[in-house]
C-alpha positions as CSV (number, residue, x, y, z in Angstrom):
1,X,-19.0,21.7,17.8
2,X,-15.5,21.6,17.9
3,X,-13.7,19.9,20.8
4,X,-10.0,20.7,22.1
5,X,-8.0,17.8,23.2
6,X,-4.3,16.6,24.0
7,X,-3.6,14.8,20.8
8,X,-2.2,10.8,20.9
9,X,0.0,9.4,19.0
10,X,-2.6,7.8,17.2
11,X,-3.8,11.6,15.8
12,X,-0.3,12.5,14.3
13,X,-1.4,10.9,10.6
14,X,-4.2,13.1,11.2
15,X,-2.2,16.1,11.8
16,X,0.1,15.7,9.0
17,X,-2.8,15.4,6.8
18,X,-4.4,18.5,8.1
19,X,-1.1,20.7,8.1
20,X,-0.3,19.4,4.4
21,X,-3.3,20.2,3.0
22,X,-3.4,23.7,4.7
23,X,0.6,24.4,3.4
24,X,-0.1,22.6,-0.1
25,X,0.6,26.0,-2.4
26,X,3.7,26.6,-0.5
27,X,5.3,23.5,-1.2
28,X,7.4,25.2,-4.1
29,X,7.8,28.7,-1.8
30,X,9.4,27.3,1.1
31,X,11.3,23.9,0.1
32,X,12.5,23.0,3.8
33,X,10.0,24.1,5.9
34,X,8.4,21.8,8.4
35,X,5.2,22.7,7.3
36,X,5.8,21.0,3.8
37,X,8.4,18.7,4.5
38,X,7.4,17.0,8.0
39,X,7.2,13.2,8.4
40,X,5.4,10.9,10.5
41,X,9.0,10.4,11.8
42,X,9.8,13.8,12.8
43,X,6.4,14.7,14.2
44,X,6.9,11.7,17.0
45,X,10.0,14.0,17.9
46,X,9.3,17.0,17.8
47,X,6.0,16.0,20.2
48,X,9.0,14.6,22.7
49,X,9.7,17.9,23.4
50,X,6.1,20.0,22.8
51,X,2.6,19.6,23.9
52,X,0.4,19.3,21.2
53,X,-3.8,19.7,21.1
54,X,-6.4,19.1,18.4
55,X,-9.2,20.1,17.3
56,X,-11.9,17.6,16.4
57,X,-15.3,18.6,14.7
58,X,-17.3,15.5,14.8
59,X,-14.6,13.2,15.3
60,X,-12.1,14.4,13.0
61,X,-9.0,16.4,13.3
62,X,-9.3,19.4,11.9
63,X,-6.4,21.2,13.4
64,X,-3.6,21.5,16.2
65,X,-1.4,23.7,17.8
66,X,2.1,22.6,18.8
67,X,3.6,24.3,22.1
């Protein structure tokens, strides 16, 4: 079951990890986009100014959407 949360601070690794491995291939396509370039650092910014929520299946992130 997938659950839909507000995510913590302590998700953003998560997140990253999700996003990257979802943008992978378009590394080389779009050089300076968020979604292949984003850091830990400018995650924690970015969610000053958005709500973000998660997904979890059994515990683990397995996706978000930033607002």
């Amino acid at each position: 079951m997938i659950h839909i949360r507000p995510a913590t601070e302590a998700d953003f690794a998560g997140l990253l990890q999700v996003q990257q491995a979802a943008f992978w291939e378009y590394a080389n396509v779009y050089q300076v986009s968020g979604w292949t370039t984003e850091t830990l650092d400018s995650l924690k910014r970015d969610a000053k100014d958005k709500r973000i929520l998660v997904a979890e299946a059994e515990g683990v992130v397995v996706g978000s959407v930033r607002y």
